[in-house]
N, C-alpha and C positions, 0 to 999 in steps of 0.2 A: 543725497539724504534718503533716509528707509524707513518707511510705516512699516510697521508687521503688527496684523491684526486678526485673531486666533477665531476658532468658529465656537461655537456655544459648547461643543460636546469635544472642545484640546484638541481635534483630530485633525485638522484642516489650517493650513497656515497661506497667510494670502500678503506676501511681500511685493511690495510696490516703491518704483523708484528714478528716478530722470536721469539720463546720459547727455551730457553734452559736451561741446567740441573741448574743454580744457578734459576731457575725458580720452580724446585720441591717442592712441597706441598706447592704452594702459588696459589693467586688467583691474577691474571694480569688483571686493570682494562684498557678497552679500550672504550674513552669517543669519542662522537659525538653529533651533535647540532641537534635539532628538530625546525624544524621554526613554526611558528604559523597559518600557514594553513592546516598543516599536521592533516591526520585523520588516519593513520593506519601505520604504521611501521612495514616493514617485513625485514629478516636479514638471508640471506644464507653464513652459515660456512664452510669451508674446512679447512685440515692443512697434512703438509705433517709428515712423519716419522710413519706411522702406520705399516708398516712390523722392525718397530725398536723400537714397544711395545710402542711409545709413545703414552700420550692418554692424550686430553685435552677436556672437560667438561664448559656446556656453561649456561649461565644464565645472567638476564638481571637486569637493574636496572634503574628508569626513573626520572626527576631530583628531586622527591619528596619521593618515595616507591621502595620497592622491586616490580618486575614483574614477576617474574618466573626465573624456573632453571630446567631445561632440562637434566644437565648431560652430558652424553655422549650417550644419546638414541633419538637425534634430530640434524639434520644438517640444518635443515631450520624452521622457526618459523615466526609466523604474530602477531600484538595486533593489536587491534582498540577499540571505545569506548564499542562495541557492543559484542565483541566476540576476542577470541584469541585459539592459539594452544594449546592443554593440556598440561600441564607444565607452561603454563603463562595468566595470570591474565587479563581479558578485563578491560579496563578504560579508562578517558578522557586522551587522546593524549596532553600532557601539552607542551606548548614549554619550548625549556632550552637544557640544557646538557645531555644527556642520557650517561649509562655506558653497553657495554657489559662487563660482568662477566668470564674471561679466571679458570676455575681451572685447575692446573694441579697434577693430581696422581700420574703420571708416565713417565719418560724421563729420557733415561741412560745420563752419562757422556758423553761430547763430540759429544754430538746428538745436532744438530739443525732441528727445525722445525718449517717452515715459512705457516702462518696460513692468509688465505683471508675474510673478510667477507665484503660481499655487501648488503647494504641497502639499499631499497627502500623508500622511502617516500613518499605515495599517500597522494596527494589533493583534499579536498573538492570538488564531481563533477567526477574526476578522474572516467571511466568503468574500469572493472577489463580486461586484455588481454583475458582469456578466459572464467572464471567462479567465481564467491568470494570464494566459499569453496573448489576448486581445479583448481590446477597452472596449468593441463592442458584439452583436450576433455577426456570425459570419454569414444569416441567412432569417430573412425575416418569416413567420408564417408558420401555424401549424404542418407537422407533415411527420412521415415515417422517412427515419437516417439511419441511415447502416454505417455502422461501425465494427471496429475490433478492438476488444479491451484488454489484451495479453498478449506483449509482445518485446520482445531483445533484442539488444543492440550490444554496440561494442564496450557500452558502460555495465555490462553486466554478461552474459557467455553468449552472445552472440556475435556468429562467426559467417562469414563468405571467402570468396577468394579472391585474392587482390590482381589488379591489372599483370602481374607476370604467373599469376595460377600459385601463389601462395598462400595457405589460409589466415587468414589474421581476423583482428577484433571488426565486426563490422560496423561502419559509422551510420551513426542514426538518421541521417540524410536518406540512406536507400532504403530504408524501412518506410518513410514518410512516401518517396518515388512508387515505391512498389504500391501502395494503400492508393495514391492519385491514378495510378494505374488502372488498379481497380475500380473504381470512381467511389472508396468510402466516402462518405461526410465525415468521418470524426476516429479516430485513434487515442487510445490511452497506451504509454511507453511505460511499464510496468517492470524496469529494471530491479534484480532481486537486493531489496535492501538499499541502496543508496539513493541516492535524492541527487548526483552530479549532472545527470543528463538535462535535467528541465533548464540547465543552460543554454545548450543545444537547441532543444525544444521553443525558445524565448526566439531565438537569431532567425529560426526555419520559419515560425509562424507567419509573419509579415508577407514572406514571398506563397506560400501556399497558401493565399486566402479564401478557397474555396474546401481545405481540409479544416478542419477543428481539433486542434492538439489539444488531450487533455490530460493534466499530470496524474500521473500515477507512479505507484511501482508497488513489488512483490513482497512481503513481509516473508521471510523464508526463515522459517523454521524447523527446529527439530519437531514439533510435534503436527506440522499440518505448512500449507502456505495462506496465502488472503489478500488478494490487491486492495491498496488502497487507494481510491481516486479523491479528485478535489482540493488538496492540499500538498504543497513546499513544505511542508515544514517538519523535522525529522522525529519520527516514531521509533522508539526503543524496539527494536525485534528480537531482542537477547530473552527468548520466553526459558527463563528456567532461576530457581531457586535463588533469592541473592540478585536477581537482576529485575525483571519484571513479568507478570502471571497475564495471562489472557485478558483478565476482567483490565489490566489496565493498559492492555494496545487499546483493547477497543472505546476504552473510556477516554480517553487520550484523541482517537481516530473519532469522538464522535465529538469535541471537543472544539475540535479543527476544522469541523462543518463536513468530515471525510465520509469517505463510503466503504465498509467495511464487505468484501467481497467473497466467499471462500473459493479457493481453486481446487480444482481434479480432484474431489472427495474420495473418491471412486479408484483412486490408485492406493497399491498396496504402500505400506508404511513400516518403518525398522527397516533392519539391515538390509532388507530388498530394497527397499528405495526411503533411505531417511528421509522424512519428516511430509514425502508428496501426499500419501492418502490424510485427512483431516483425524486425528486425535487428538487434537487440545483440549481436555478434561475441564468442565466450566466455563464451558463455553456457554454467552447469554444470545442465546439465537435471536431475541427480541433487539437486539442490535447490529443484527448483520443484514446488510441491504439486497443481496445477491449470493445466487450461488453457481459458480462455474458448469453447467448441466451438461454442457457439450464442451470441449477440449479437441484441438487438432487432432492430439496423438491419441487420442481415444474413441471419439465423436460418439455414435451408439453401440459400443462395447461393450463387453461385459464389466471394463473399469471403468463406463464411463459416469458422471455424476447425477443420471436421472434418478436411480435408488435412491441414492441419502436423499437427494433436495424434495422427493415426494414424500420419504417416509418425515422430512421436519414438517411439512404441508399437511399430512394426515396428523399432527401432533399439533396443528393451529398455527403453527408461523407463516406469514404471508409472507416468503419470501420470493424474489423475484428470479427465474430459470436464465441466466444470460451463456453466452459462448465467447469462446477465446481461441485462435489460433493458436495461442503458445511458441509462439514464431521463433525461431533462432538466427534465421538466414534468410533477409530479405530477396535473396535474388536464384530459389527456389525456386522450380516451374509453380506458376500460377494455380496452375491445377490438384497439386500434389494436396493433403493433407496435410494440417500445420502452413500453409503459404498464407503469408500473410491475407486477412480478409476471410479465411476459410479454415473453420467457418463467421457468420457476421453476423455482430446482434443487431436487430432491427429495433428503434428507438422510435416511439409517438412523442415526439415533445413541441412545443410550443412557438418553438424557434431555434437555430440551431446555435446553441449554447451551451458553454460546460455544466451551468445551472440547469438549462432546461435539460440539457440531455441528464444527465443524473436524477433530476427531479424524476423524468420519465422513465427512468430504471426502477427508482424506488416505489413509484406506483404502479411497476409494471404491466405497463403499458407496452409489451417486448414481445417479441415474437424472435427465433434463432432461425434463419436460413444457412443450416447446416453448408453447403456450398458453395455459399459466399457470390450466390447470383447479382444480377444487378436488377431482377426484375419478379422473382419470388417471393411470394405473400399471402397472408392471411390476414383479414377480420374478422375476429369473433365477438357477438354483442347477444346480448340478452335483456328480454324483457318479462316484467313482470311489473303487477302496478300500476302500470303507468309509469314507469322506470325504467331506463333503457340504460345499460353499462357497458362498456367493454372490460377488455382482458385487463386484469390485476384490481378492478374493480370491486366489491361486493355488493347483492340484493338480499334483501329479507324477505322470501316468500312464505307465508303462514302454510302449514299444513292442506293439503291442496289445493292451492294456487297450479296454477297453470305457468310456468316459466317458456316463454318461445325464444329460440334460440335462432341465432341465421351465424352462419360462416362462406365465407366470401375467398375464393380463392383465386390467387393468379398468377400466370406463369406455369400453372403445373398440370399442364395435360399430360395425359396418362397412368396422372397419381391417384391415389385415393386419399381420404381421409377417416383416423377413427376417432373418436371422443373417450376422452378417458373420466373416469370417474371417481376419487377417494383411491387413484391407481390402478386400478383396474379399467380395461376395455370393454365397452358396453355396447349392445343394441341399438342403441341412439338415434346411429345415422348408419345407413346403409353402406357399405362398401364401395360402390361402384366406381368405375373409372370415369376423372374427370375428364372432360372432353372439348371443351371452350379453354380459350385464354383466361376470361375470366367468368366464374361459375359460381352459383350462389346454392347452397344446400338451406332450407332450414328443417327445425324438428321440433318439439314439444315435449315436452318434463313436468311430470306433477309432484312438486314439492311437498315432501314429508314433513316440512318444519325442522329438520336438526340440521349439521352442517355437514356441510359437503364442499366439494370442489370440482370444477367440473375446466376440462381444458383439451385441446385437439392435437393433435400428430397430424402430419402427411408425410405419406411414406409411398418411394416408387412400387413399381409394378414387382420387383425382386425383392420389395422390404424394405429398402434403405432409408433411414429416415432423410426426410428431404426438408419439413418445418418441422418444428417446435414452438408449441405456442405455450403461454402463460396461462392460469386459472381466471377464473370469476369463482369468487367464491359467494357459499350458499351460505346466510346465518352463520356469518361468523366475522 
């Protein structure tokens, strides 16, 4: 016999129900309704009687197909259209009737064992609590995580050489190898257009639980590209007449709780290279979360994204400077340019999560160590007031006010640092070569009252940019 007893807001199903021995070597079906908003179905089992050998075995059934079947080596399991738990089958979430699969092997005489399982039902739009491919942080605690947010595999034109020196599709495994290599904290798999990989990505997360996989991929279009993180669930990229216009990826990507990113602005666009440099006419910059600043195959070029993303910053958009390998071939010298990790966005977030770390993208809170170190950094904070912020933050200093500034560097002896200002390089802070591991500049700024932006570089001793840091802005 089965209660099913639903949670105040439809979304949560909590089926409950007793196995006993006239139950041996049968399979007990326990039915439930899938509404027709639902995108993903997840189902945590329990049952009692396991110091009394009992042992029941789980598998699902959906109102059309089999799903999968677990056994008794899984107490919690997810589907969606995108990806599922090994042991069960991604596919369209159909409304109707759904079956969990009870088997049971083994249950003595006169044993009762009362078994719970709770369902979830996420909707359309639904964020995940703390990450899609794990139910919880992979790391508690504020701190800075380095990441790589652009990157391909075999689901989309990434290529290596197979064990006989053959080139083929490369599998998303040695991308993830290559990033633990590196010791990132967090990857986003940004295959162009499709959404198949986050299956991949689902099976890999469990054994890497020191990396943070988080979905994404490349909206590639003719008129520009755009990662989108945060969200399964598939976005029209057909941008052209008759199919769908800018305003509705991104209305769409914001929808889904997504993070609308732009790539490599900075590269040329038409028949030199369709759609890479950003032209999407209508574009609402006021919802784009990021912008590609730095690019492997670019880094501080003259294609690379520093331009555009200052000149939307001098125009008021806070948006936030991140970097991408733009990886094709995990198994790259480390060192190279475009190798995975290189370069990595540096992330302040709250704990190491797909929410935090994005939350911390969006309030740019970032810093890019173009190099993809495991131990170069900046902080930059500012006071004024009695107000103290860091990067991606904003102060309002009235008309001279006195703004004090401190930037913190480490890891980069020999570098210097400049302060940029509305774009421009300024006075600020003096040049000199950094000389400690970790080394503390600060300076002084009397606020005019209007806005401004103010943010740091470090660049070695031949120029090469080595940080990139994000703004504090001024009155704005």
């Amino acid at each position: 016999m089965t209660d099913l007893f639903c949670s105040a807001q439809q979304a949560d199903l909590v089926l409950r129900g007793t196995i006993t021995g006239k139950d041996r070597e049968s399979y007990v079906e326990v039915p439930f309704e899938v509404g027709a908003s639902v995108v993903r179905v997840t189902v945590d089992f329990s049952y009692t009687g396991r110091d009394q050998h009992t042992t029941i075995d789980l598998g699902l059934f959906d109102g059309e197909r089999f799903r999968g079947w677990s056994g008794g080596n899984k107490s919690w399991f997810t589907v969606s259209e995108t990806d599922a738990t090994p042991s069960y089958l991604p596919g369209p979430i159909r409304p109707g009737t759904w079956k969990l699969i009870l088997g049971v092997p083994s249950i003595g005489d006169g044993v009762k064992s009362e078994y719970v399982a709770t369902i979830h039902l996420q909707r359309s739009g639904e964020a995940p609590a703390a990450s899609t491919f794990s139910r919880a942080p992979l790391r508690a605690g504020a701190a800075w995580y380095r990441g790589d947010l652009h990157m391909h595999d075999a689901h989309s034109d990434g290529s290596c050489l197979s064990q006989s020196g053959a080139k083929v599709p490369c599998p998303l495994y040695k991308t993830v190898e290559a990033a633990t290599a590196r010791g990132l904290d967090f990857i986003a798999i940004s295959d162009h257009n499709t959404i198949s990989h986050y299956d991949a990505m689902r099976e890999l997360q469990p054994y890497f639980d020191r990396l943070l996989l988080i979905p994404g991929r490349e909206i590639t279009t003719f008129e520009g590209h755009a990662n989108v993180y945060g969200t399964t669930e598939f976005i029209d990229f057909r941008l052209e007449k008759g199919h769908v216009s800018i305003d509705d990826i991104q209305r769409q990507t914001e929808k889904l709780h997504g993070m609308f990113s732009i790539n490599h602005p900075g590269l040329p666009s038409g028949s030199a290279c369709m759609g890479c440099g950003w032209a999407a006419k209508d574009t609402d910059y006021s919802r784009v979360g990021a912008v590609e600043a730095i690019n492997g195959g670019t880094l501080d070029g003259p294609m690379s994204g520093v331009a555009f993303w200052q000149e939307k910053l001098n125009r008021g958009f806070r948006l936030t400077g991140v970097g991408g390998s733009d990886n094709h071939n995990a198994t790259m010298d480390p060192q190279a340019h475009s190798a995975v990790g290189y370069p990595a966005t540096v992330v302040y977030a709250a704990e190491l999560s797909e929410r935090a770390i994005l939350e911390g993208i969006r309030t740019g809170h970032v810093f890019v160590d173009v190099q993809g170190t495991r131990d170069r950094g900046i902080e930059f904070t500012a006071q004024a007031d009695g107000k103290t912020v860091m990067m991606g933050d904003a102060i309002a200093p009235v008309a001279g006010a006195n703004v004090h500034l401190v930037l913190t560097m480490n890891g980069l002896e020999g570098a210097h640092a400049e302060v940029i200002r509305d774009g421009e390089v300024t006075t600020l802070l003096d040049a000199s070569v950094v000389k400690e591991h970790t080394e503390t500049r600060e300076f002084d700024y009397e606020a005019d009252g209007k806005r401004h932006w103010v943010r740091v570089n470090v660049r070695a001793a031949d120029g090469a940019l080595l940080i990139l840091g994000n703004p504090i802005y001024l009155n704005l």
